[in-house]
N, CA, C and O of each residue as an XYZ file, in Angstrom:
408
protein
N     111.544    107.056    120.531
C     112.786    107.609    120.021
C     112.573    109.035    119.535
O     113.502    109.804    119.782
N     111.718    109.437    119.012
C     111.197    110.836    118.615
C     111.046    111.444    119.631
O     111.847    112.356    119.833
N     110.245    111.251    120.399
C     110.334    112.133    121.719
C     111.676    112.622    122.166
O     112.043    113.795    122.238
N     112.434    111.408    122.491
C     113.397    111.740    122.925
C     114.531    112.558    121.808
O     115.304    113.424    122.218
N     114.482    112.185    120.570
C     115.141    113.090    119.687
C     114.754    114.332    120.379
O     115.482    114.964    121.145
N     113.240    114.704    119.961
C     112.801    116.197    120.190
C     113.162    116.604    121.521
O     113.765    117.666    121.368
N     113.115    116.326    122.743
C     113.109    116.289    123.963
C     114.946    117.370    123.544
O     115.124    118.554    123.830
N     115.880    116.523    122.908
C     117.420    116.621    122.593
C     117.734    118.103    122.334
O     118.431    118.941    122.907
N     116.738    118.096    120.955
C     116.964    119.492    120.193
C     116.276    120.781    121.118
O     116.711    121.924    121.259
N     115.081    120.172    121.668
C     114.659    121.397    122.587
C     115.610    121.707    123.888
O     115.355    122.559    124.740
N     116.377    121.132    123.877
C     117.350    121.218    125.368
C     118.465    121.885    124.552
O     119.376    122.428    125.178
N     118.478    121.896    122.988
C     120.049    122.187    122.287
C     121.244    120.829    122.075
O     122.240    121.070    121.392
N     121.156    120.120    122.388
C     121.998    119.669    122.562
C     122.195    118.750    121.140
O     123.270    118.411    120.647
N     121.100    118.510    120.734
C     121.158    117.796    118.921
C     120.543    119.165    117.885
O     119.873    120.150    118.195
N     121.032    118.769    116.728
C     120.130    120.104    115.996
C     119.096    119.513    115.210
O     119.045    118.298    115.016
N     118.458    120.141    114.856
C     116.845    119.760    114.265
C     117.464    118.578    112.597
O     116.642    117.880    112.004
N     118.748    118.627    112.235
C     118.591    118.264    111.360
C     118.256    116.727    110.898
O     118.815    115.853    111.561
N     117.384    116.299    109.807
C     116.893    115.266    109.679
C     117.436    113.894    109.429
O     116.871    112.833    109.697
N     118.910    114.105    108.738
C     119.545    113.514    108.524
C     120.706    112.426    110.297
O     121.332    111.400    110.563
N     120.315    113.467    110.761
C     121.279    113.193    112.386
C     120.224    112.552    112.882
O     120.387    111.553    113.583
N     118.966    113.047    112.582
C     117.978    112.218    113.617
C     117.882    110.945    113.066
O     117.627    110.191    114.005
N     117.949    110.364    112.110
C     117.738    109.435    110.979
C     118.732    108.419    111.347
O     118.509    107.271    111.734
N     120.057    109.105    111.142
C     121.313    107.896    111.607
C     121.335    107.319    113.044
O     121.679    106.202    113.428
N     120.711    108.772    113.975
C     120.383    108.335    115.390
C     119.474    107.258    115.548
O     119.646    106.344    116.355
N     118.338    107.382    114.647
C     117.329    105.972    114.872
C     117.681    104.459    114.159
O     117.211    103.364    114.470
N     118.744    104.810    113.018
C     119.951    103.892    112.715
C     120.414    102.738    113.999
O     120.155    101.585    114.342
N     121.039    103.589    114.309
C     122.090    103.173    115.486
C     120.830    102.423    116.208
O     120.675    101.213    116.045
N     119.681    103.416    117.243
C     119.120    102.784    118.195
C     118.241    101.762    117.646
O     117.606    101.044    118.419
N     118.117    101.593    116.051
C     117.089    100.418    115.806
C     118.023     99.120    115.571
O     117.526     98.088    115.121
N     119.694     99.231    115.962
C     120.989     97.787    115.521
C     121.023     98.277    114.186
O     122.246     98.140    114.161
N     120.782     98.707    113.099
C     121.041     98.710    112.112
C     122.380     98.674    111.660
O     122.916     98.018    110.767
N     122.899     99.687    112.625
C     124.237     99.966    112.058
C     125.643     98.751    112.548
O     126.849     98.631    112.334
N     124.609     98.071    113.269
C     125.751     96.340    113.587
C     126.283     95.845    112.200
O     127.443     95.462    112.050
N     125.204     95.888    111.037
C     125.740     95.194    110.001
C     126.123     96.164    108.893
O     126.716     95.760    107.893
N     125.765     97.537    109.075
C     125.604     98.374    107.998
C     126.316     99.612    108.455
O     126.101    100.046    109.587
N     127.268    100.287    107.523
C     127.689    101.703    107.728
C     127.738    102.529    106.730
O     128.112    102.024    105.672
N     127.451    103.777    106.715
C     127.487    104.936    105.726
C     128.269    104.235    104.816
O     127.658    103.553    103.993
N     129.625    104.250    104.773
C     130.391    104.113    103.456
C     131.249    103.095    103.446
O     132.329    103.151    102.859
N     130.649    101.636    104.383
C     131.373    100.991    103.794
C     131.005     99.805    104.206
O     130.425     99.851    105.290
N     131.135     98.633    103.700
C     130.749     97.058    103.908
C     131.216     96.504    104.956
O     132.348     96.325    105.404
N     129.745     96.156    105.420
C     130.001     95.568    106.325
C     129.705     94.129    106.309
O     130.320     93.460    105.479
N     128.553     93.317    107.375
C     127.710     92.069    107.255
C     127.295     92.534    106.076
O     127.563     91.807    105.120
N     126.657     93.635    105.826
C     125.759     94.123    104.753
C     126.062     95.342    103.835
O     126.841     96.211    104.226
N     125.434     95.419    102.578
C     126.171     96.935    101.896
C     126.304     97.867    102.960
O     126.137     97.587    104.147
N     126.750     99.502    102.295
C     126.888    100.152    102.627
C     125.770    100.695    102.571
O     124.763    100.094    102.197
N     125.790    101.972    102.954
C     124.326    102.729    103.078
C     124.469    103.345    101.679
O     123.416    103.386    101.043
N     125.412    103.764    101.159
C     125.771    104.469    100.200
C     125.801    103.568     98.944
O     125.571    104.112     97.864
N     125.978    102.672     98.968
C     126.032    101.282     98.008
C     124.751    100.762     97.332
O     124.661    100.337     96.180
N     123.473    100.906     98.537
C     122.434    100.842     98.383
C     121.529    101.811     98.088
O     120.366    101.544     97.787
N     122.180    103.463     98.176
C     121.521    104.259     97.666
C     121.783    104.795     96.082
O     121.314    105.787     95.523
N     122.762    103.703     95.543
C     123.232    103.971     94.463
C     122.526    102.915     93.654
O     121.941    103.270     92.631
N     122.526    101.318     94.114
C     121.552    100.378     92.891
C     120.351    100.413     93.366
O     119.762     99.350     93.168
N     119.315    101.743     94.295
C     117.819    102.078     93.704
C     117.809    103.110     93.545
O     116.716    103.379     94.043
N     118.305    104.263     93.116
C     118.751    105.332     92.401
C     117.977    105.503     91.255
O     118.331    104.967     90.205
N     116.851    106.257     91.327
C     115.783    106.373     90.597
C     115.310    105.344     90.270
O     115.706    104.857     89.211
N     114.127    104.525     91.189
C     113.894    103.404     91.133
C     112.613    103.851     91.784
O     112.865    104.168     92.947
N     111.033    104.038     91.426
C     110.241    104.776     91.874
C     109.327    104.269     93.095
O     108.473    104.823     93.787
N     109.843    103.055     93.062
C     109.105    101.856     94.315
C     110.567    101.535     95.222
O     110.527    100.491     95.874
N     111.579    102.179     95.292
C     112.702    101.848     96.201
C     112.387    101.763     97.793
O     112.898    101.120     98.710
N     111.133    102.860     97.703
C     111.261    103.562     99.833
C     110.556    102.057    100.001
O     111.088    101.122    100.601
N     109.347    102.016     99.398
C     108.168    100.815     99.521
C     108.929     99.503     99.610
O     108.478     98.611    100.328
N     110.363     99.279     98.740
C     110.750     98.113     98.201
C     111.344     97.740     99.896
O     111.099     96.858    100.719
N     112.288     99.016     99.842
C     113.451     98.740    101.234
C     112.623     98.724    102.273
O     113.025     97.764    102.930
N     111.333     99.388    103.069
C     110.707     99.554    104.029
C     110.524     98.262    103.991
O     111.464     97.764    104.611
N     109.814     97.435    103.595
C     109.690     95.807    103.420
C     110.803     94.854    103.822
O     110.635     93.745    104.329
N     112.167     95.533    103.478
C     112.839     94.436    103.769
C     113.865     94.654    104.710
O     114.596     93.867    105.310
N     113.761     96.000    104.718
C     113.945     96.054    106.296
C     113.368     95.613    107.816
O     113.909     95.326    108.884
N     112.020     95.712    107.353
C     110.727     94.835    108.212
C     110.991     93.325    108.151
O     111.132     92.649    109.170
N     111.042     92.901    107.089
C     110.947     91.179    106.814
C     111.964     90.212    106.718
O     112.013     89.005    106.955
N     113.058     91.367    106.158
C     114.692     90.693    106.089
C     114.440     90.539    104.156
O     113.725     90.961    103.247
N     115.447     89.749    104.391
C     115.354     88.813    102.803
C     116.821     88.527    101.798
O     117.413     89.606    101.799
N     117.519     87.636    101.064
C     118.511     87.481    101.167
C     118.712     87.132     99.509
O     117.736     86.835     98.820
N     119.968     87.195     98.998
C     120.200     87.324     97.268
C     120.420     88.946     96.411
O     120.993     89.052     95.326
N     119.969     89.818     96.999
C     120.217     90.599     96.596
C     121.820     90.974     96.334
O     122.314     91.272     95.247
N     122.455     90.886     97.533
C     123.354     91.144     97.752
C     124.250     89.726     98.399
O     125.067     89.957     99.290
N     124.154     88.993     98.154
C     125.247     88.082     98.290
C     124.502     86.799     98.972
O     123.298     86.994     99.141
N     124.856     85.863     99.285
C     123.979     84.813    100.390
C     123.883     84.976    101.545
O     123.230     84.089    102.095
N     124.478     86.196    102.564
C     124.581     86.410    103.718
C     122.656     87.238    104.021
O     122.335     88.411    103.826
N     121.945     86.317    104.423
C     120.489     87.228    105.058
C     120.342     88.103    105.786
O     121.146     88.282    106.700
N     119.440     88.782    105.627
C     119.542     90.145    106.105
C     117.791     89.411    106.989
O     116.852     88.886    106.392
N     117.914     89.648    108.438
C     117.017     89.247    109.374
C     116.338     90.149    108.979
O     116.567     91.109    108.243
N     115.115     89.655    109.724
C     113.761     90.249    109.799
C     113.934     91.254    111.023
O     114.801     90.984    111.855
N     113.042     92.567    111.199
C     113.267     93.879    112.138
C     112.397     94.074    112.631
O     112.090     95.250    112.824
N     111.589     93.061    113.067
C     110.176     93.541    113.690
C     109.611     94.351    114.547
O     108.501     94.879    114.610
N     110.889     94.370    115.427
C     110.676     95.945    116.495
C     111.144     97.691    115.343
O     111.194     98.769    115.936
N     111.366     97.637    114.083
C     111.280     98.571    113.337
C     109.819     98.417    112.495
O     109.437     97.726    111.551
N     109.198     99.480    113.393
C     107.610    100.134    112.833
C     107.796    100.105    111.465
O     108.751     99.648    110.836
N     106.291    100.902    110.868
C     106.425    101.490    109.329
C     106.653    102.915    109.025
O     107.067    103.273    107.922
N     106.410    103.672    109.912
C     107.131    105.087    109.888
C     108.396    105.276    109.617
O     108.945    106.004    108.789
N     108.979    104.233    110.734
C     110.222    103.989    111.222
C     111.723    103.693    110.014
O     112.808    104.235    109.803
N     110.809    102.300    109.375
C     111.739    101.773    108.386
C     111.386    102.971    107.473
O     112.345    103.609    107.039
N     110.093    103.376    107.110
C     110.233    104.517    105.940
C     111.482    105.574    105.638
O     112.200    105.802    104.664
N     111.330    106.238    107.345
C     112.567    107.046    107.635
C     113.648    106.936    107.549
O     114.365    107.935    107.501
N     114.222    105.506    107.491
C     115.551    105.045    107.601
C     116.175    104.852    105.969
O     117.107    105.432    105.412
N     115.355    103.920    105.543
C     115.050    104.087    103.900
C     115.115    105.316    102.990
O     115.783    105.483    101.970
N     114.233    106.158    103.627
C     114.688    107.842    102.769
C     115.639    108.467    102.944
O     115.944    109.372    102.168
N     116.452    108.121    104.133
C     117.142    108.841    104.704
C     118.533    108.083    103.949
O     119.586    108.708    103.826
N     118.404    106.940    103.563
C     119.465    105.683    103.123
C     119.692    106.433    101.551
O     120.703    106.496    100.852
N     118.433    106.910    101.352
C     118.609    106.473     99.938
C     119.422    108.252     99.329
O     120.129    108.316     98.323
N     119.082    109.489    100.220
C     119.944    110.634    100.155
C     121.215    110.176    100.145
O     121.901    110.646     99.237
N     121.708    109.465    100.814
C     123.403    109.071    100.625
C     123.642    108.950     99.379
O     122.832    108.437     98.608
N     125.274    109.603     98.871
C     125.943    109.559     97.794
C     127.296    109.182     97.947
O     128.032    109.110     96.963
């Protein structure tokens, strides 16, 4: 997916910014089936969740995990699956990128 991000921006056609590449690996990792910027879906919002770990100093570590593993109660009884085709780079990125939302 990086490649091909970069492959994008060197042709022009995406811009370098980190945030676009971020939602782009969103989308291509399903994420965004249950989840959207600003608003509830199967699952919080992106924005929902960047608000209850909001200075929370183990948040990237907390979410990278459960984005990888799934896990369910946090947010209601509906489970949040396990992502095993999302690496650890991967979920990191998505997670930091989650948690800039306001």
């Amino acid at each position: 997916m990086k490649a091909l991000v970069a492959a994008a921006v060197a042709a022009g056609l995406l811009t370098a910014s980190p945030a676009f590449a971020t939602e782009a690996l969103a989308k291509a990792k399903n994420c965004m089936a249950c989840h959207a910027v600003d608003k509830k879906l199967v699952g919080p919002s992106y924005k929902e969740v960047a608000a209850k770990y909001a200075g929370q100093a183990d948040a990237v570590a907390t979410l990278a995990t459960k984005v990888q593993k799934g896990g369910v109660g946090v947010w209601g009884k509906v489970p949040m699956p396990p992502n095993a085709q999302v690496n650890d780079a991967d979920a990191k990125a998505l997670v930091e990128w989650i948690l800039t939302l306001k």
